[in-house]
N, C-alpha and C positions, 0 to 999 in steps of 0.2 A: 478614510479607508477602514473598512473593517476588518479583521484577524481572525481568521479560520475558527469555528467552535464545532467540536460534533456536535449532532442534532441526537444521536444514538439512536437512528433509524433504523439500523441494519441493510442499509445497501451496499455495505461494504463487506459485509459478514455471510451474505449471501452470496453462495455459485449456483447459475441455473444452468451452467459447462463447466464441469473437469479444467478444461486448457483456460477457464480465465483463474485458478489459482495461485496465489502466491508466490512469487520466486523468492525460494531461499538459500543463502551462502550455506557450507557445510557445518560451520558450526550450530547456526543458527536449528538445522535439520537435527540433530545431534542432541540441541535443548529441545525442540518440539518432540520428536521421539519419546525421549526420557519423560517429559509430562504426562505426555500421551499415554505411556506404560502407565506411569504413578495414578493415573486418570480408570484405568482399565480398559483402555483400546488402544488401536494401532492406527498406525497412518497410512497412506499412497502417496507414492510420488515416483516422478520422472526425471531420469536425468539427464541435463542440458547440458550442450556449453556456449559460452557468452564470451566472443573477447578470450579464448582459450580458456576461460576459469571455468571451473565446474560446478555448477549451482544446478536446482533441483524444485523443478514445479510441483509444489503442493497439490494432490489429488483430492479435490474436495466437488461432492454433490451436494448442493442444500445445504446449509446452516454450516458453520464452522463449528466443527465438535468444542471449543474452547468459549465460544458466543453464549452468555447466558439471555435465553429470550424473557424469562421472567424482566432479571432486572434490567434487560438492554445494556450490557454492558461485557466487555471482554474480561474474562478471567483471567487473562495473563497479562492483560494492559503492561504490566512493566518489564517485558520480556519478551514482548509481542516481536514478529519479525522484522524488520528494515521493510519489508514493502507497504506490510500494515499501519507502519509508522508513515509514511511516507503520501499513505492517500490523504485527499482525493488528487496526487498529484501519480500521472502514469508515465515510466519511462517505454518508448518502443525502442529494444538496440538493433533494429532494423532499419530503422531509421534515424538513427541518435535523438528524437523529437521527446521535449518533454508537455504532456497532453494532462488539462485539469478533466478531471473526469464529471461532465454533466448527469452522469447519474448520482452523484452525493450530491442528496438533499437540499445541503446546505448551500453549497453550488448554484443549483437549481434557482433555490428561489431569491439568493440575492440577484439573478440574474434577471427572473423577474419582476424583481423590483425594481428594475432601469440601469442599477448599479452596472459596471465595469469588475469583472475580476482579474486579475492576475498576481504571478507569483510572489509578489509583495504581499501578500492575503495568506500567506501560508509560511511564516519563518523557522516554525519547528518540523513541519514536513519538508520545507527544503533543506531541511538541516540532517533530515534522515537522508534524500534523495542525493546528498553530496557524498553521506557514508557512501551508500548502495556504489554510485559511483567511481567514487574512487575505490574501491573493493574491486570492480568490474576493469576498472583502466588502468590498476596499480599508478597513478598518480590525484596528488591533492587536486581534488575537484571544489570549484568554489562560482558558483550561480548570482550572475548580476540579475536583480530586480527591472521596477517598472517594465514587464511586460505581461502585457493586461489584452484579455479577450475581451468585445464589448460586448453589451447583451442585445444590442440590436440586429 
């Protein structure tokens, strides 16, 4: 089984819609801000509520202000938000479903290469996605493996 590597493609740094941006906790909105000032711009967002908590969709068109496309790589990587951390794994809390997302690259093409993915392929992004959650549920979230998409 293989282990998650970005490919530092940038499909995850791109919105080609507003509504597919980032969900972030208040703190987290709090440190993007403050970058963002120290940066010299501002941010968009909406605010949600999830599970009575109040969290806030990132308003992003095109490139994440924070995404270096020279080097491919994110400027804030060690600070970067719980959802950022957490792809290419997506939660919907509409439907509690947790969905790997076939558009990261990396995804993609172990997929076609015959391989099987699933959540076992991603230990540090489940380990963001168990934060994200239990934030969301105010209880310890904890994610059993072996469940695996296949690529046929």
């Amino acid at each position: 089984m293989r282990v998650f590597q970005c490919l530092r493609c940038d499909e995850c740094c791109y919105f080609d819609n507003e509504e597919r941006g980032p969900i972030l906790f208040e703190d987290e909105l709090i440190r993007i801000k403050a970058l963002a000032r120290d940066r010299g711009f501002s941010i968009r967002y909406r605010e949600l509520t999830i599970n009575g908590v109040r969290v806030y969709r990132w308003l992003i068109k095109g490139y994440c202000p924070f995404y270096d496309r020279e080097s491919r790589s994110c400027t804030i990587h060690q600070v970067k938000p719980l959802a950022c951390k957490m792809y290419p794994l997506l939660y919907n809390p509409n439907t509690g479903e947790v969905l790997i997302s076939k558009e990261c690259r990396w995804v993609a093409d172990t997929l076609n290469s015959g391989e099987d993915v699933g959540i076992d392929n991603f230990p540090d992004e489940v380990k963001a996605l168990e934060d994200a959650l239990s934030r969301l549920y105010r209880v310890k979230v904890r994610i059993a493996g072996k469940q695996y998409f296949n690529s046929k």
